[in-house]
C-alpha positions as CSV (number, residue, x, y, z in Angstrom):
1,X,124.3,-96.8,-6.7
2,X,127.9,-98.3,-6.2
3,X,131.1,-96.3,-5.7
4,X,132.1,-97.2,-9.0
5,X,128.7,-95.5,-10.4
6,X,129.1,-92.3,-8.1
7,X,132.5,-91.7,-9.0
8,X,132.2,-91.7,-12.6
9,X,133.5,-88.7,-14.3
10,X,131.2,-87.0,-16.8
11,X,131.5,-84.7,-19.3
12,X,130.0,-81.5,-20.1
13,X,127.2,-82.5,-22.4
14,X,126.6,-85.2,-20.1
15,X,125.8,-82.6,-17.2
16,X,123.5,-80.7,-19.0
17,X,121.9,-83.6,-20.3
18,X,121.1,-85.1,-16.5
19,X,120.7,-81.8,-14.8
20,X,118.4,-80.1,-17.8
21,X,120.8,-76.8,-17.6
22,X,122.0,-75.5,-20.9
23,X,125.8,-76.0,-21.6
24,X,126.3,-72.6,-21.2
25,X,125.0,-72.3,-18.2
26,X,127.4,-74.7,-17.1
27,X,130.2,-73.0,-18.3
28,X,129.2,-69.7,-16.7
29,X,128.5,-71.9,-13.5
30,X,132.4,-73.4,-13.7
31,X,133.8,-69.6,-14.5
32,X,132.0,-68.3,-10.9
33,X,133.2,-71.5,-9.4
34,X,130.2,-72.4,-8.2
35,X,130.1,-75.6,-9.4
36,X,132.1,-79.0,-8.2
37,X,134.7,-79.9,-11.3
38,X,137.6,-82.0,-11.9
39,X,140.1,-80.4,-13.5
40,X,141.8,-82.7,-15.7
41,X,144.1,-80.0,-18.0
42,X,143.6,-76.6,-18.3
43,X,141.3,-76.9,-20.5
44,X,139.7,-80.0,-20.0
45,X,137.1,-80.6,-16.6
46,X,134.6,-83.1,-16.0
47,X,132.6,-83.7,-13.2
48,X,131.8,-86.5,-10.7
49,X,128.2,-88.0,-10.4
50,X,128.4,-88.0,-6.3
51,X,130.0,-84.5,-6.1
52,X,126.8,-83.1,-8.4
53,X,124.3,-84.8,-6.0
54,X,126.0,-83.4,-3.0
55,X,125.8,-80.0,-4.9
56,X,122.4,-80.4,-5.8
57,X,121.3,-81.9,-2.5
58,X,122.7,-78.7,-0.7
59,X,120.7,-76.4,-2.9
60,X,116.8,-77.6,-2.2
61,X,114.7,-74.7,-0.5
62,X,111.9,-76.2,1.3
63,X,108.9,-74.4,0.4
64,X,107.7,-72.1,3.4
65,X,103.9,-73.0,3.0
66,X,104.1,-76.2,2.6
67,X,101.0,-78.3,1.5
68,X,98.4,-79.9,4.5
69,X,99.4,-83.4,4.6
70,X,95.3,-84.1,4.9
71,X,93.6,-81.8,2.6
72,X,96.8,-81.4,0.2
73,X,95.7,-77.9,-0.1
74,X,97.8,-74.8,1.1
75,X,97.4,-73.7,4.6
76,X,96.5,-70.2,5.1
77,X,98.9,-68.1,7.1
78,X,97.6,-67.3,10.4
79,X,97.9,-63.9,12.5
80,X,101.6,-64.2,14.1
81,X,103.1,-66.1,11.4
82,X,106.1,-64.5,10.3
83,X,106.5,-63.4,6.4
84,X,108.3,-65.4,3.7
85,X,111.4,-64.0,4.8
86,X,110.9,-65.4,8.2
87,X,110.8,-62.3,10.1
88,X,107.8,-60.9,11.7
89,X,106.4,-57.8,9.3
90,X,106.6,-54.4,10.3
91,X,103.3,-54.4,12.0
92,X,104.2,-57.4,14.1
93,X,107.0,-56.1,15.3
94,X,105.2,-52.5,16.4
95,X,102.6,-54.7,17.5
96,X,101.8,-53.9,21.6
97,X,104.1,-50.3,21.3
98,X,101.9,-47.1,22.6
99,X,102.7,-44.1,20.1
100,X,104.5,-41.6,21.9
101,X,103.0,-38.1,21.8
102,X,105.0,-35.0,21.6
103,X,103.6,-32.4,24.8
């Protein structure tokens, strides 16, 4: 896209439209301010093409089991792989301690 195209300022309607989020769900995203706006009054904002893809670009989660590249199926997790919140689970990390016995 040229600069021209990337710095285009777009209405509200507009960004719903290309990002399939309702308009209120922009509005509630612009009241948090978690959203990239220009403010053009105090009641007027719009929003720039490139600064949405930035914000969008930053927000992409790569999935954690991601899909074999030669069967296209899911790979099964194997024993020492740590769990979706990529930390080991509470029997890895007790894994190899003795209990201790109380004499």
């Amino acid at each position: 896209m040229s600069d021209s195209e990337n710095n285009r300022l777009m209405d509200i309607r507009a960004v719903a439209s290309w990002t399939g989020l309702s308009v209120g769900t922009i509005y509630h995203l612009i009241s948090q301010r978690r959203i990239p706006v220009v403010r053009i009054s105090s009641r007027c904002v719009r929003f720039r093409l490139s600064d949405l893809e930035e914000w969008i670009a930053e927000r992409v989660v790569s999935p954690l089991n991601p899909l074999c590249s030669v069967t296209g199926k899911r790979e099964k997790k194997r024993a020492g792989d740590k769990t979706a919140y990529g930390k080991p689970s509470r029997a890895q990390r007790h894994e190899g301690e003795e209990e201790e016995d109380d004499e």
